[in-house]
C-alpha positions, 0 to 999 in steps of 0.5 A: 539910143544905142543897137546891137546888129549880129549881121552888120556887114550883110546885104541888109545890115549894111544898109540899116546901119547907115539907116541908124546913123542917118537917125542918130542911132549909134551901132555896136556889131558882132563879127567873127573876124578880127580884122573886121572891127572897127572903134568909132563913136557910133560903130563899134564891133566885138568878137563873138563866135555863136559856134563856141557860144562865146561872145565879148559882153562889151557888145551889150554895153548901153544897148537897148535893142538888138537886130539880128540879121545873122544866117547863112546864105540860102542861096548856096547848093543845099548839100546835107552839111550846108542845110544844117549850117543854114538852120544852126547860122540862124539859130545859134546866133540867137541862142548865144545872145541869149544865154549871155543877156541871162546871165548879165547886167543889161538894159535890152528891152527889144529884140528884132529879129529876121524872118521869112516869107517861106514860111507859108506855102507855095500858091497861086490864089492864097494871101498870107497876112501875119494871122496865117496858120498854114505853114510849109513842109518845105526846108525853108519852112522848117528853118523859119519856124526855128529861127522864129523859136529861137527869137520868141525865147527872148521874151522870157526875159522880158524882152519885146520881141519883133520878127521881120518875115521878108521877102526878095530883096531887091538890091542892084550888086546883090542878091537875087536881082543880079541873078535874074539880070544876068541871063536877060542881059545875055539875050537869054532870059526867061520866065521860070517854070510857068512863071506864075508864081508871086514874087514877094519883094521888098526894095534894099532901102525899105528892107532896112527902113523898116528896121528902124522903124521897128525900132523907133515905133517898138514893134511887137510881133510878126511883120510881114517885109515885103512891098504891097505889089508883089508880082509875078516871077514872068512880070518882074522878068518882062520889067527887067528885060524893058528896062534893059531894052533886051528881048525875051524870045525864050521859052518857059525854062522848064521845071523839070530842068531847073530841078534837074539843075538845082536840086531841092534848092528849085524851090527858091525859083519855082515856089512864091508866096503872095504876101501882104503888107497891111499890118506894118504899114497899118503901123505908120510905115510908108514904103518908098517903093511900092511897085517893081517898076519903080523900084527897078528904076531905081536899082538898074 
């Protein structure tokens, strides 16, 4: 078997491409960076550019499936330009796969596809399931709903199509984990806001064995990514601070104060989502990591 991954050499990507390998999947990746391809056996790159609607159609040569893990950062300030690049990034990226596979000879028969948690609204009492109809009026919100749409046009080609909505990904040099260690570290860490809002997460090595998964078991439909004990935002900030041996003496950091500070982006830090993960691993998919303690064990 032979996948195509827009997003390679991400976070997630990377980890799923080992994932494939360690399955016998051979990978092809899209870059935009010249210098980044390289020519094995079972990992070969090719140019595209989404922007441009350009992409090198080898990419598509003996695959089967495609797992588009593209997008930029959400993590960085949201300013009108940046909030535009975040939607087109997810976006284009799909739509330019998909203009290409119109308009060739292919054998894809799958297309999985990144999502989000943020796509259900912020509470403290409500469990989403995949069958959930409400959706946020958040800008989150609005660019899962499109990244979502642009990932359901494939099935117009009669392609299976899989959307992995994910939660936190807990990784140990990424993401947002090393943000929560920093301040703990330095003796200043503290719950966020009333530090009641859930925290759906999902260790980097499930994330990226329930891409495989997904694969090998040809998964149709939403999928919600996350492990099956979200917790807290103030009981994953006591983990990390037990597990480093360090003191929370601090106060609640205001809500106020962080969207003083961080503007539109506070929602990343003051809105949660209790997210269950039943129907994927209703599927047959076994977490390795079903609960943050363990899961920090392993990270920190």
């Amino acid at each position: 078997m032979r996948i195509l991954i827009a997003g390679a050499t991400g976070l997630i990507g990377s980890e799923v491409v080992r994932k494939c390998h360690e399955a016998n999947i051979g990978v092809h990746y899209l870059t935009t960076r010249p210098e980044k391809i390289e020519n094995k056996n079972n990992y070969k790159g090719y140019l595209w550019n989404p922007a441009k609607d350009e992409i090198d159609e080898k990419a598509f040569d003996g695959v089967s499936v495609i797992i588009n893990l593209a997008g930029a950062t959400i993590s960085k300030r949201w300013t009108k330009s940046y909030k535009k690049e975040i939607l087109e990034s997810r976006v284009a990226t799909a739509g330019s796969m998909y203009r290409c596979l119109k308009n060739i000879e292919h054998q894809v028969n799958h297309y999985i596809s990144a999502s989000g948690v943020s796509i259900y609204p912020d509470s403290k009492t409500m469990l989403y399931s995949e069958d959930s109809e409400a959706v946020d009026d958040t800008f989150l919100a609005e660019v899962v709903v499109a990244w979502e749409a642009a990932a359901d046009q494939f099935s117009t080609l009669g392609i299976d199509v899989a959307k992995l909505r994910t939660g936190v990904v807990l990784d140990s040099e990424e993401g947002a984990l090393p943000q929560m260690v920093k301040p703990i570290q330095w003796n200043m860490g503290a719950p966020l806001g009333d530090g009641e809002q859930w925290l759906s997460w999902i260790h980097i090595k499930d994330i990226a064995a329930m891409y495989v998964f997904a694969v090998q078991a040809q998964l149709e439909g939403v999928y919600n990514a996350v492990s099956p004990n979200p917790v807290t935002n103030k009981k994953i900030t006591q983990e990390i601070a037990s597990k480093l041996n360090k003191p929370l003496w601090l106060p609640h950091v205001p809500s106020c104060m962080l969207k003083f500070v961080m503007g539109e982006m506070a929602t990343l830090a003051l809105d949660g989502q209790l997210v269950s993960s039943a129907k994927v691993q209703e599927q047959g998919f076994t977490f390795s990591f079903t609960n943050v303690a363990q899961a920090l064990d392993d990270l920190l």
